[in-house]
mmCIF file of the N, C-alpha and C atoms, coordinates in Angstrom:
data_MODEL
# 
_entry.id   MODEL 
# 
loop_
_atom_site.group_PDB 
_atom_site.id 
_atom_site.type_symbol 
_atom_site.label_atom_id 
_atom_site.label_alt_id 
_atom_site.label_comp_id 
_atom_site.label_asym_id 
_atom_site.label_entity_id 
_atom_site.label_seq_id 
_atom_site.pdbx_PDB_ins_code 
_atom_site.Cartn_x 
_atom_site.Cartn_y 
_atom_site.Cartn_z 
_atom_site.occupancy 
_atom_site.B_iso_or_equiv 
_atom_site.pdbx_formal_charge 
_atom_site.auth_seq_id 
_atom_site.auth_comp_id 
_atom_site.auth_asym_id 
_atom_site.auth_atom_id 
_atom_site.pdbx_PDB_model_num 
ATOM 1   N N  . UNK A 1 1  ? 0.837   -1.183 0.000   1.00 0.00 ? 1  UNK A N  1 
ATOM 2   C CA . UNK A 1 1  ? 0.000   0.000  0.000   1.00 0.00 ? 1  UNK A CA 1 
ATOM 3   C C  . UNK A 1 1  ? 0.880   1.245  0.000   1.00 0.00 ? 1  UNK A C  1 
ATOM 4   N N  . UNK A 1 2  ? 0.418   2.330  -0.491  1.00 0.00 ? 2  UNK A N  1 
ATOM 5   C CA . UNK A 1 2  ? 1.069   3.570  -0.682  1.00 0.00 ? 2  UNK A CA 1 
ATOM 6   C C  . UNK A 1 2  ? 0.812   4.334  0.358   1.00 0.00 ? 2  UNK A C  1 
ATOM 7   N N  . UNK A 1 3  ? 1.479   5.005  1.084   1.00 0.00 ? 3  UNK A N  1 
ATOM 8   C CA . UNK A 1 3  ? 1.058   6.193  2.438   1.00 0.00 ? 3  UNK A CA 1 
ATOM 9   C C  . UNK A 1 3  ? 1.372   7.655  1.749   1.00 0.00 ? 3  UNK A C  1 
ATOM 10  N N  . UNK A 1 4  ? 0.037   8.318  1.980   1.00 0.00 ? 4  UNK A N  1 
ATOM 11  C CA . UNK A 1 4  ? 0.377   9.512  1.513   1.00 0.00 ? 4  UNK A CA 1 
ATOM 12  C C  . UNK A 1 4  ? 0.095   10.395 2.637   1.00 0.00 ? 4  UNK A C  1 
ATOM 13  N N  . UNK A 1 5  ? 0.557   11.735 3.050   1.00 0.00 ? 5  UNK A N  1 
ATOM 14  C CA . UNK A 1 5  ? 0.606   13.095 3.858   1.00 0.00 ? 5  UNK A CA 1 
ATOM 15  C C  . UNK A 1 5  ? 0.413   13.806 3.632   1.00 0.00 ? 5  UNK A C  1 
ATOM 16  N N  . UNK A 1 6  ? -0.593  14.623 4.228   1.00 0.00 ? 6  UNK A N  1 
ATOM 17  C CA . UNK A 1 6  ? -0.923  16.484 3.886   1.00 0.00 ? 6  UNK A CA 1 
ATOM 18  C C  . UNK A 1 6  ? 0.281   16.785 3.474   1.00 0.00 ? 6  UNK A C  1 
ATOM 19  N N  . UNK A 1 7  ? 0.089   18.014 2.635   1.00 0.00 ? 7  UNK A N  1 
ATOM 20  C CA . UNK A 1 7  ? 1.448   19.363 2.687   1.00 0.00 ? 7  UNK A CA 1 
ATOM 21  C C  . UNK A 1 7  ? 0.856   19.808 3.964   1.00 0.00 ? 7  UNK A C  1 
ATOM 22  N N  . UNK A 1 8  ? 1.974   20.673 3.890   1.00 0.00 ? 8  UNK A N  1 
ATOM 23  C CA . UNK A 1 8  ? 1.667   21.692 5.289   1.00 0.00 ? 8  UNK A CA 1 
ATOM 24  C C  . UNK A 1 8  ? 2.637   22.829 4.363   1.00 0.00 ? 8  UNK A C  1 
ATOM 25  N N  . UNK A 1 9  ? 2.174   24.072 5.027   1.00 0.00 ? 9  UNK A N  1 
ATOM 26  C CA . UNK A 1 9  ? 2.953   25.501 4.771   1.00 0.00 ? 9  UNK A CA 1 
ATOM 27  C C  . UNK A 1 9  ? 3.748   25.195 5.670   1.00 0.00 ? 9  UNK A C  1 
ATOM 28  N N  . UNK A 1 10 ? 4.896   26.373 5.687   1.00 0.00 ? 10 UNK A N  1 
ATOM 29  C CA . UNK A 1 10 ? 5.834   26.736 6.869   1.00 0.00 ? 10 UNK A CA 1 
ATOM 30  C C  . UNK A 1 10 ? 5.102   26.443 8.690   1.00 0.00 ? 10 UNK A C  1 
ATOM 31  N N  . UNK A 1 11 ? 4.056   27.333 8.309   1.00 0.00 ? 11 UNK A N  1 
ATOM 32  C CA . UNK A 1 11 ? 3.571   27.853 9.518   1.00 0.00 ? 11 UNK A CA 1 
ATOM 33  C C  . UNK A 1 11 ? 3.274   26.669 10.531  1.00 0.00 ? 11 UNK A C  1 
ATOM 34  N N  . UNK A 1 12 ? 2.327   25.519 9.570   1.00 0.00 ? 12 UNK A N  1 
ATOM 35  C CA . UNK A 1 12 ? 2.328   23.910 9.948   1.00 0.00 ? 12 UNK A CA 1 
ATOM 36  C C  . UNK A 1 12 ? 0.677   23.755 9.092   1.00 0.00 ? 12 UNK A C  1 
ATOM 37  N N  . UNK A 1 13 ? 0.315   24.567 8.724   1.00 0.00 ? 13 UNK A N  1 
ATOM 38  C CA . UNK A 1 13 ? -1.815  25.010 8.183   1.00 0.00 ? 13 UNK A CA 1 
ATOM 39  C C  . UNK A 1 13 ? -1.419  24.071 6.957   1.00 0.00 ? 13 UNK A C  1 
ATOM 40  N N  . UNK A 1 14 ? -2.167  23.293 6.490   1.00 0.00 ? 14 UNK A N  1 
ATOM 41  C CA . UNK A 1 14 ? -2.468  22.656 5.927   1.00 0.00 ? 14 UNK A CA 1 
ATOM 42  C C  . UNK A 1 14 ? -2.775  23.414 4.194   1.00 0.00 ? 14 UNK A C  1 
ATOM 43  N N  . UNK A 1 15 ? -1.761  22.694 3.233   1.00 0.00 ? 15 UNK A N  1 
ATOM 44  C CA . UNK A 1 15 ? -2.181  23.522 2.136   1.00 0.00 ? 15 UNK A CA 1 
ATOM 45  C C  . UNK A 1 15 ? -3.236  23.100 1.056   1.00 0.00 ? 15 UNK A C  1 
ATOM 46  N N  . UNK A 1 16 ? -4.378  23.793 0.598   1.00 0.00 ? 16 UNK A N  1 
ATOM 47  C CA . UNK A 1 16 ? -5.528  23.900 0.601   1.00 0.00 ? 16 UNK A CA 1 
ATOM 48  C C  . UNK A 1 16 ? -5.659  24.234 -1.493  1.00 0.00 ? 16 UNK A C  1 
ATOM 49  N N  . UNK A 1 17 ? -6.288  23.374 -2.137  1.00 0.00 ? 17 UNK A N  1 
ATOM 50  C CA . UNK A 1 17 ? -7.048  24.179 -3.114  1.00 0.00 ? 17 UNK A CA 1 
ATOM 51  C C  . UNK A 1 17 ? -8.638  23.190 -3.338  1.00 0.00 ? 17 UNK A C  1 
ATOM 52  N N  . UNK A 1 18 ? -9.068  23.939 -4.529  1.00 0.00 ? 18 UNK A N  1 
ATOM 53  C CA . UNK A 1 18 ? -10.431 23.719 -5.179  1.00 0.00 ? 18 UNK A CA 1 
ATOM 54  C C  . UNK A 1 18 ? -10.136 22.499 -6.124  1.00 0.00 ? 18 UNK A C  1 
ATOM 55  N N  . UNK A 1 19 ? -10.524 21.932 -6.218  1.00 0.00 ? 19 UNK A N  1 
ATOM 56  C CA . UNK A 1 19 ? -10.306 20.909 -7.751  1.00 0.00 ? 19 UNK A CA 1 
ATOM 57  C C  . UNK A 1 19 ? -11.580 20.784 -8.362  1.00 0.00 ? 19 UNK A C  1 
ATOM 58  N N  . UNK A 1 20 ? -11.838 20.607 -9.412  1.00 0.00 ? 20 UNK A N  1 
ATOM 59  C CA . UNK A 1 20 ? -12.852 19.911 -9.928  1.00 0.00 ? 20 UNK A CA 1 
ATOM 60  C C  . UNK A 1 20 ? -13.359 19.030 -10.271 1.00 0.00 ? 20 UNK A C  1 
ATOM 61  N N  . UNK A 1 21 ? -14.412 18.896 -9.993  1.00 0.00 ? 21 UNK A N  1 
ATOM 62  C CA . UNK A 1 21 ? -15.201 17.531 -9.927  1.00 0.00 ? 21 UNK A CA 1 
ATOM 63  C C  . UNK A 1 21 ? -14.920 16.430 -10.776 1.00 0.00 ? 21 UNK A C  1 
ATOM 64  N N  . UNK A 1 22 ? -14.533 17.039 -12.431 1.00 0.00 ? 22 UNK A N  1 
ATOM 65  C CA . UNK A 1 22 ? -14.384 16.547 -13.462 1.00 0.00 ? 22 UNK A CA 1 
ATOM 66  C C  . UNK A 1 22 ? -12.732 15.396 -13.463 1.00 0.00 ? 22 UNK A C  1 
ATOM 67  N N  . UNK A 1 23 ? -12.359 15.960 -12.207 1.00 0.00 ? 23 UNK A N  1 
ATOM 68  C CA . UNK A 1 23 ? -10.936 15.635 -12.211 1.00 0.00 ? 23 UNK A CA 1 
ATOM 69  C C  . UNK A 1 23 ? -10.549 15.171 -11.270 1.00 0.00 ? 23 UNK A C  1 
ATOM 70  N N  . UNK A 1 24 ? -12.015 14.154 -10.472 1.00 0.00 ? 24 UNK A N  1 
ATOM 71  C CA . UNK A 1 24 ? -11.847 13.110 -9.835  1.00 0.00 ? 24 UNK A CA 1 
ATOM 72  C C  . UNK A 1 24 ? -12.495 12.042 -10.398 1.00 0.00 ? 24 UNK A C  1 
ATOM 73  N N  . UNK A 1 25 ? -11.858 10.689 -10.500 1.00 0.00 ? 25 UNK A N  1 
ATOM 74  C CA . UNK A 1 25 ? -11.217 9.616  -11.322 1.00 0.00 ? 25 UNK A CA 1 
ATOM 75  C C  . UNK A 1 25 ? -12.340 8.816  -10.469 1.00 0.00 ? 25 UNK A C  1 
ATOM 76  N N  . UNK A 1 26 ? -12.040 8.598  -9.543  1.00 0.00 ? 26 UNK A N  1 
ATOM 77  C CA . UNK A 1 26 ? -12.595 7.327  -7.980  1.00 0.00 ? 26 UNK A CA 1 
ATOM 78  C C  . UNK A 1 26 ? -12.077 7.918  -6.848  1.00 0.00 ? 26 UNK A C  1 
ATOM 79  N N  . UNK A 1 27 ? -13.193 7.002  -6.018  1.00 0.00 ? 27 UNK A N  1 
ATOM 80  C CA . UNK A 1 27 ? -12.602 7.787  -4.605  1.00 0.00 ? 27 UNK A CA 1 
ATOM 81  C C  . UNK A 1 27 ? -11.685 6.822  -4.173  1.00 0.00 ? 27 UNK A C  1 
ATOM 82  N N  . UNK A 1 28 ? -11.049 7.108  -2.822  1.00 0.00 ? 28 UNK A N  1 
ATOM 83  C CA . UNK A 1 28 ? -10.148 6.437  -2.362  1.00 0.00 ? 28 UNK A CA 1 
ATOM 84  C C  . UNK A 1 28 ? -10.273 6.384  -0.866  1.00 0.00 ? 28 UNK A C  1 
ATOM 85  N N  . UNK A 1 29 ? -10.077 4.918  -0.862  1.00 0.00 ? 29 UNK A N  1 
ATOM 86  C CA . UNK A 1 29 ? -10.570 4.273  0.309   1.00 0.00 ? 29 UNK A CA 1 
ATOM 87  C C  . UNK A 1 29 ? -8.792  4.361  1.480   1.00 0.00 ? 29 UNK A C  1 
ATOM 88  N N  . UNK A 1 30 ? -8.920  5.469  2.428   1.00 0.00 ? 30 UNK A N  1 
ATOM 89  C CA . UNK A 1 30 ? -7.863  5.544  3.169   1.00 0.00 ? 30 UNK A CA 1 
ATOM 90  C C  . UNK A 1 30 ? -8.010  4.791  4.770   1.00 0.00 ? 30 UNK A C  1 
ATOM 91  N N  . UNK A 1 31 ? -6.317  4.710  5.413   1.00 0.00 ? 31 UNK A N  1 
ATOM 92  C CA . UNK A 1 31 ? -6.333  3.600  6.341   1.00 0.00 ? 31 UNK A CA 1 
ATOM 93  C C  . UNK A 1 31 ? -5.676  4.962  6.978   1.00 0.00 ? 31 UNK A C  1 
ATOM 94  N N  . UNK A 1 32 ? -5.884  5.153  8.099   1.00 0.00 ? 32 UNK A N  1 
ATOM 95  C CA . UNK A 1 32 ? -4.834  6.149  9.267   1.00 0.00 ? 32 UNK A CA 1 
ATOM 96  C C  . UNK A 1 32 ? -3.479  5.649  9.646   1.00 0.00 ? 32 UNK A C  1 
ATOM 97  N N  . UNK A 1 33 ? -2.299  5.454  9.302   1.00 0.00 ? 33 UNK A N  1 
ATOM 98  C CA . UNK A 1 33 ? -1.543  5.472  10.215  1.00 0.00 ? 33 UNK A CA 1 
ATOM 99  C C  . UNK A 1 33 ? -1.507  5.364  11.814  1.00 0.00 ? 33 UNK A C  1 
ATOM 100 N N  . UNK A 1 34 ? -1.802  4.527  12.416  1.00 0.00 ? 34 UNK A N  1 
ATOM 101 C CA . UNK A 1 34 ? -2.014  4.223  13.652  1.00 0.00 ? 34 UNK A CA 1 
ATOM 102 C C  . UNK A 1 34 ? -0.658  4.767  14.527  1.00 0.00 ? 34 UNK A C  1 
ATOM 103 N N  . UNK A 1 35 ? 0.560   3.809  14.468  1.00 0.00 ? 35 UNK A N  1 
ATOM 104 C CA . UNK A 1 35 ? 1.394   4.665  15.344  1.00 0.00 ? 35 UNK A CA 1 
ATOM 105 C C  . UNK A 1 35 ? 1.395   3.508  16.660  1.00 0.00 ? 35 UNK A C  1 
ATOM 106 N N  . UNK A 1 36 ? 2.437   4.067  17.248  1.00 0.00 ? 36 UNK A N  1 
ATOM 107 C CA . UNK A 1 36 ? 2.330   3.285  18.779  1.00 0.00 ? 36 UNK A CA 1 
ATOM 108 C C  . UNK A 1 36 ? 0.894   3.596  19.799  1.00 0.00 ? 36 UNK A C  1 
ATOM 109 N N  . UNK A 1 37 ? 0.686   4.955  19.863  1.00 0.00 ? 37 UNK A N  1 
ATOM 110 C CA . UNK A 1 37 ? -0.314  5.422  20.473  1.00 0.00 ? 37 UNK A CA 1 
ATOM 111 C C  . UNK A 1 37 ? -1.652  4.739  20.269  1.00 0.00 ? 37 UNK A C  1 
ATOM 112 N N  . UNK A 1 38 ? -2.650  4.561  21.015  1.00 0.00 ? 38 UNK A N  1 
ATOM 113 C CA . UNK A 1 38 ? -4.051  4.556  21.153  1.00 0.00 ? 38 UNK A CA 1 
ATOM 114 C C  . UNK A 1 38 ? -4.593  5.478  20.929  1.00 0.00 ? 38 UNK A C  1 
ATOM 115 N N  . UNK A 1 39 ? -5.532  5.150  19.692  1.00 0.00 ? 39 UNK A N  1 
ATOM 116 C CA . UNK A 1 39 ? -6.574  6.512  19.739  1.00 0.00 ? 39 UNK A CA 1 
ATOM 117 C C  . UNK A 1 39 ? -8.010  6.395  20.151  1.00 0.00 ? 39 UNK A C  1 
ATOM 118 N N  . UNK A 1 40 ? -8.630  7.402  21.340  1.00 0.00 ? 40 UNK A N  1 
ATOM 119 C CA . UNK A 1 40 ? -9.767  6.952  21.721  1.00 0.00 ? 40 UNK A CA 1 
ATOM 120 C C  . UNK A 1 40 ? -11.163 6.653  20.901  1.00 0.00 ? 40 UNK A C  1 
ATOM 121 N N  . UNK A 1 41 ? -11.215 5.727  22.065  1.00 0.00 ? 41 UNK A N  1 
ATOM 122 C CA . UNK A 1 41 ? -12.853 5.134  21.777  1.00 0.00 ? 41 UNK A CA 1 
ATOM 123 C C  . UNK A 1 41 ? -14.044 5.753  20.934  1.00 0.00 ? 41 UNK A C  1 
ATOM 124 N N  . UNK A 1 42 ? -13.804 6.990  21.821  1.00 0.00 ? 42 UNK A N  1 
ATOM 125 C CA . UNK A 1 42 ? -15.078 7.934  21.414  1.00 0.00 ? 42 UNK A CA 1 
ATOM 126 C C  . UNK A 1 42 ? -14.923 8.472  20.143  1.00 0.00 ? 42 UNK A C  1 
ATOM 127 N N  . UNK A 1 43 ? -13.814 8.541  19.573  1.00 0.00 ? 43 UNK A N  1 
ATOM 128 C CA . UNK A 1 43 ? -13.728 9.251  18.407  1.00 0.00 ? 43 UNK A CA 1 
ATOM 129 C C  . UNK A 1 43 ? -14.600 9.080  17.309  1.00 0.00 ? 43 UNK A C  1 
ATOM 130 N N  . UNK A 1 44 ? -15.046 10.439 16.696  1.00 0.00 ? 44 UNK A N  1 
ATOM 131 C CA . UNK A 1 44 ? -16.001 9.685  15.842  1.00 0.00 ? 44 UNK A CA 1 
ATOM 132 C C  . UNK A 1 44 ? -15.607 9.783  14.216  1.00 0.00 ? 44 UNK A C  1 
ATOM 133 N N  . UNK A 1 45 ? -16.288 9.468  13.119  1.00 0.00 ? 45 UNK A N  1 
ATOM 134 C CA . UNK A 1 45 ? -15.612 9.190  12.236  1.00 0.00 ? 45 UNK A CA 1 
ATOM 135 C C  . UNK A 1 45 ? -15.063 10.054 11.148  1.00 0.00 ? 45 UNK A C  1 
ATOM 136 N N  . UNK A 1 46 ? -15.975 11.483 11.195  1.00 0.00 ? 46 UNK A N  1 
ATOM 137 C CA . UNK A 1 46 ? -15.906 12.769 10.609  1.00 0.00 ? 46 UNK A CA 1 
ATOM 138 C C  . UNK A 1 46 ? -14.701 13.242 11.085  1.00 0.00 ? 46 UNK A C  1 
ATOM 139 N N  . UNK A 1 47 ? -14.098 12.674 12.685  1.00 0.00 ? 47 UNK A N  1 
ATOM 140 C CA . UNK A 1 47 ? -12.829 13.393 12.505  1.00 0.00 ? 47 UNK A CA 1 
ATOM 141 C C  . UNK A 1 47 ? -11.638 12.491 12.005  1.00 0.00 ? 47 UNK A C  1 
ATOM 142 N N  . UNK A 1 48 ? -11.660 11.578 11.685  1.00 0.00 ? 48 UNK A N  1 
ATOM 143 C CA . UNK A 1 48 ? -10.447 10.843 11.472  1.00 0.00 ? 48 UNK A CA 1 
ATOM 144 C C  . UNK A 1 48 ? -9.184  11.673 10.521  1.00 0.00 ? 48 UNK A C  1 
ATOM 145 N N  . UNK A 1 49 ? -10.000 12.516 9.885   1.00 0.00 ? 49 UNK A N  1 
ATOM 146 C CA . UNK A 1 49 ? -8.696  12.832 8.664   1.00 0.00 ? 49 UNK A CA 1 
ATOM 147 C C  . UNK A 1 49 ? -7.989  14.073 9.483   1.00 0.00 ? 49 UNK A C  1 
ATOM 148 N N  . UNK A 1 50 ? -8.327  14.264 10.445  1.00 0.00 ? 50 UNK A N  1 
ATOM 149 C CA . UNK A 1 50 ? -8.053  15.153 11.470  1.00 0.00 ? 50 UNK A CA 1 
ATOM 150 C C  . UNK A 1 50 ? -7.316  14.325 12.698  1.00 0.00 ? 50 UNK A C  1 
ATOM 151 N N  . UNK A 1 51 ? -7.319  13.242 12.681  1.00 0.00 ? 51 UNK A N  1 
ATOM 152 C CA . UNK A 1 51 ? -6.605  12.352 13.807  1.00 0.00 ? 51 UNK A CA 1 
ATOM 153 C C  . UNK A 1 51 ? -5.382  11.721 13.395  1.00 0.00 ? 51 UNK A C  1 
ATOM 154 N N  . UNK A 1 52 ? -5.621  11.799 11.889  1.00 0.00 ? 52 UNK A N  1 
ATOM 155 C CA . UNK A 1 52 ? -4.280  10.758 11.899  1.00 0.00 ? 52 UNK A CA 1 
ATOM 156 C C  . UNK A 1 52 ? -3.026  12.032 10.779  1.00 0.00 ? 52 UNK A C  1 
ATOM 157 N N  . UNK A 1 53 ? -1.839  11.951 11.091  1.00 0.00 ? 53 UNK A N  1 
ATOM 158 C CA . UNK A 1 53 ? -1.064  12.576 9.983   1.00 0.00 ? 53 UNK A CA 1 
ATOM 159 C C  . UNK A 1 53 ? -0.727  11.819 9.118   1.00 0.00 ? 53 UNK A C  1 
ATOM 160 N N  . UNK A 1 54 ? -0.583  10.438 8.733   1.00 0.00 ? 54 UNK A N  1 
ATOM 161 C CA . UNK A 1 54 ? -0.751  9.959  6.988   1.00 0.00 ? 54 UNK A CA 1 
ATOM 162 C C  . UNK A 1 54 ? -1.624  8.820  6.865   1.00 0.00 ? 54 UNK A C  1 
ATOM 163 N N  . UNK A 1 55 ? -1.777  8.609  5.717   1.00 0.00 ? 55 UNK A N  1 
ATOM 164 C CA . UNK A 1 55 ? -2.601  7.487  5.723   1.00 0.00 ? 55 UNK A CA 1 
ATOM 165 C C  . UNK A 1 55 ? -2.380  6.602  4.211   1.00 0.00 ? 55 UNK A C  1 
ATOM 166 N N  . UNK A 1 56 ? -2.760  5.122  4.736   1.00 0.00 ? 56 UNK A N  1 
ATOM 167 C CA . UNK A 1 56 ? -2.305  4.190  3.838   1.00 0.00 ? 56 UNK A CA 1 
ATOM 168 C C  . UNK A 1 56 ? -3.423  4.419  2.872   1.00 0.00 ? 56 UNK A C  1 
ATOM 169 N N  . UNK A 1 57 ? -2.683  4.056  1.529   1.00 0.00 ? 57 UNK A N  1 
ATOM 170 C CA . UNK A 1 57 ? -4.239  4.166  0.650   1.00 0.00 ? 57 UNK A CA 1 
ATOM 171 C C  . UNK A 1 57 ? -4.275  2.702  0.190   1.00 0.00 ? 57 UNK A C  1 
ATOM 172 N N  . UNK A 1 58 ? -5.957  2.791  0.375   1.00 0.00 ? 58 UNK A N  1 
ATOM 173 C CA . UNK A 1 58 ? -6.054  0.573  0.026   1.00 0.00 ? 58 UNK A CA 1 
ATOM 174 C C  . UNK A 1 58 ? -6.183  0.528  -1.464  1.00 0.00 ? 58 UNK A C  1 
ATOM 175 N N  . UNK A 1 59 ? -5.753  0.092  -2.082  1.00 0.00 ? 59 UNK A N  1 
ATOM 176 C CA . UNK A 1 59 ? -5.696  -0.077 -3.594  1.00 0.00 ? 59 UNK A CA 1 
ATOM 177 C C  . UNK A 1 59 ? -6.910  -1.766 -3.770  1.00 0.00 ? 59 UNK A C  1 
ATOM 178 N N  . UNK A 1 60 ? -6.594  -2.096 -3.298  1.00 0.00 ? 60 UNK A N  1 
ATOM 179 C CA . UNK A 1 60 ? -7.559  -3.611 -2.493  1.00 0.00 ? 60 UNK A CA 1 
ATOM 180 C C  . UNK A 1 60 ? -8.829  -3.029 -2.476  1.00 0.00 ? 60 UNK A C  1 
ATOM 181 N N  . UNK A 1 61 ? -9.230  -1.912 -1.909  1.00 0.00 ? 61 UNK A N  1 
ATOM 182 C CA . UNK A 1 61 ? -10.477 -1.951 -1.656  1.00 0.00 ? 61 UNK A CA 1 
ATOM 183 C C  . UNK A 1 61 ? -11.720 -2.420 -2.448  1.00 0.00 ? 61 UNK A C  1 
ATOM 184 N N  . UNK A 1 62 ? -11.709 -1.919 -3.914  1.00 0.00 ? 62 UNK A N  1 
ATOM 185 C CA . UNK A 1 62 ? -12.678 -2.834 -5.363  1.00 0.00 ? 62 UNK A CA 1 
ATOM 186 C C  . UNK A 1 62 ? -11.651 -3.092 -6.399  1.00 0.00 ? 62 UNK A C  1 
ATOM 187 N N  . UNK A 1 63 ? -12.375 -3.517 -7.428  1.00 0.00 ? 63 UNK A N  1 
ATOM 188 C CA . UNK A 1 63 ? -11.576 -4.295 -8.579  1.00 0.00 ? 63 UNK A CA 1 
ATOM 189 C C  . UNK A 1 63 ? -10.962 -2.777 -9.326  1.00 0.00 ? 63 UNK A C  1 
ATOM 190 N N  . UNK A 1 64 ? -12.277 -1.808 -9.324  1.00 0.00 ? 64 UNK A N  1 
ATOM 191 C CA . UNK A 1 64 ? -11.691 -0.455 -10.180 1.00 0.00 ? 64 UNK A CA 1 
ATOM 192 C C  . UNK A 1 64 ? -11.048 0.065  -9.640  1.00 0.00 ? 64 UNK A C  1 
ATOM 193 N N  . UNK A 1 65 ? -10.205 0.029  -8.060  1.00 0.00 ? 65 UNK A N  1 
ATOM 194 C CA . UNK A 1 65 ? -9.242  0.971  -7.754  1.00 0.00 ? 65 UNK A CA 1 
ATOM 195 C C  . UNK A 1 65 ? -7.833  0.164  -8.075  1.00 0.00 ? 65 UNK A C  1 
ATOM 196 N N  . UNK A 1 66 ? -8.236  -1.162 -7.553  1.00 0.00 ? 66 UNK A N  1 
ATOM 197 C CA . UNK A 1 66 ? -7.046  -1.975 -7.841  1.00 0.00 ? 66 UNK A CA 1 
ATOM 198 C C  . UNK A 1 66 ? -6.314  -1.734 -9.426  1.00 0.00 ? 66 UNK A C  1 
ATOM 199 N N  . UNK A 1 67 ? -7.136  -1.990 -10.203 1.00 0.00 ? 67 UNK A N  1 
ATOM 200 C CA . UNK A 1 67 ? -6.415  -1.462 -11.651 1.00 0.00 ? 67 UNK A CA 1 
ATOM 201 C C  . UNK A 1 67 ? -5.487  0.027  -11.966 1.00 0.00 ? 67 UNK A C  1 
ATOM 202 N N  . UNK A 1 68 ? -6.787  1.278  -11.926 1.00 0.00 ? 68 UNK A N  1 
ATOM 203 C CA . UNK A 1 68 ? -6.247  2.372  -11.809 1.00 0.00 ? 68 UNK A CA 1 
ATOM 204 C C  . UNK A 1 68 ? -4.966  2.561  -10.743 1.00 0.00 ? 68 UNK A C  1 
ATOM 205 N N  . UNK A 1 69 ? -4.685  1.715  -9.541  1.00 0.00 ? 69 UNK A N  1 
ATOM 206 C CA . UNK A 1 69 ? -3.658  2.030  -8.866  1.00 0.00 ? 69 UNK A CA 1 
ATOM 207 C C  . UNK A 1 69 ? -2.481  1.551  -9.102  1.00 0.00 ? 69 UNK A C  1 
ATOM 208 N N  . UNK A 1 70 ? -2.751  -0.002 -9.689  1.00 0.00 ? 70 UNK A N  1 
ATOM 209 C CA . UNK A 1 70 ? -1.562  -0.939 -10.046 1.00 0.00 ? 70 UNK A CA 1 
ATOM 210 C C  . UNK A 1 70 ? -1.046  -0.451 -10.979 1.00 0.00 ? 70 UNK A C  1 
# 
């Protein structure tokens, strides 16, 4: 699996644009980077991309990502 990471600016803010719709392919099914740490229970799922700093991307997840990724 491939791990990919935000940019970040200098400052540490997260760097940010618009894309268009037209110029997304499939979505992509991401895994968090876990880490030694525990992350709590309660967490819920809207924040995850906010909990973890990289994340594995599953190429596994259907037959059409597996192709486009391989």
């Amino acid at each position: 699996m491939w791990m990919v990471e935000p940019n970040l600016n200098a400052d540490g803010s997260c760097v940010m644009s618009v894309i268009h719709l037209d110029c997304i392919v499939r979505r992509a099914h991401l895994i968090g980077k876990y880490g030694e740490d525990f992350k709590p229970c309660h967490i819920h799922f809207s924040d995850t991309l906010a909990a973890f700093h990289a994340y594995y991307i599953n190429r596994f997840a259907d037959h059409h990502s597996h192709e486009i990724a391989f």
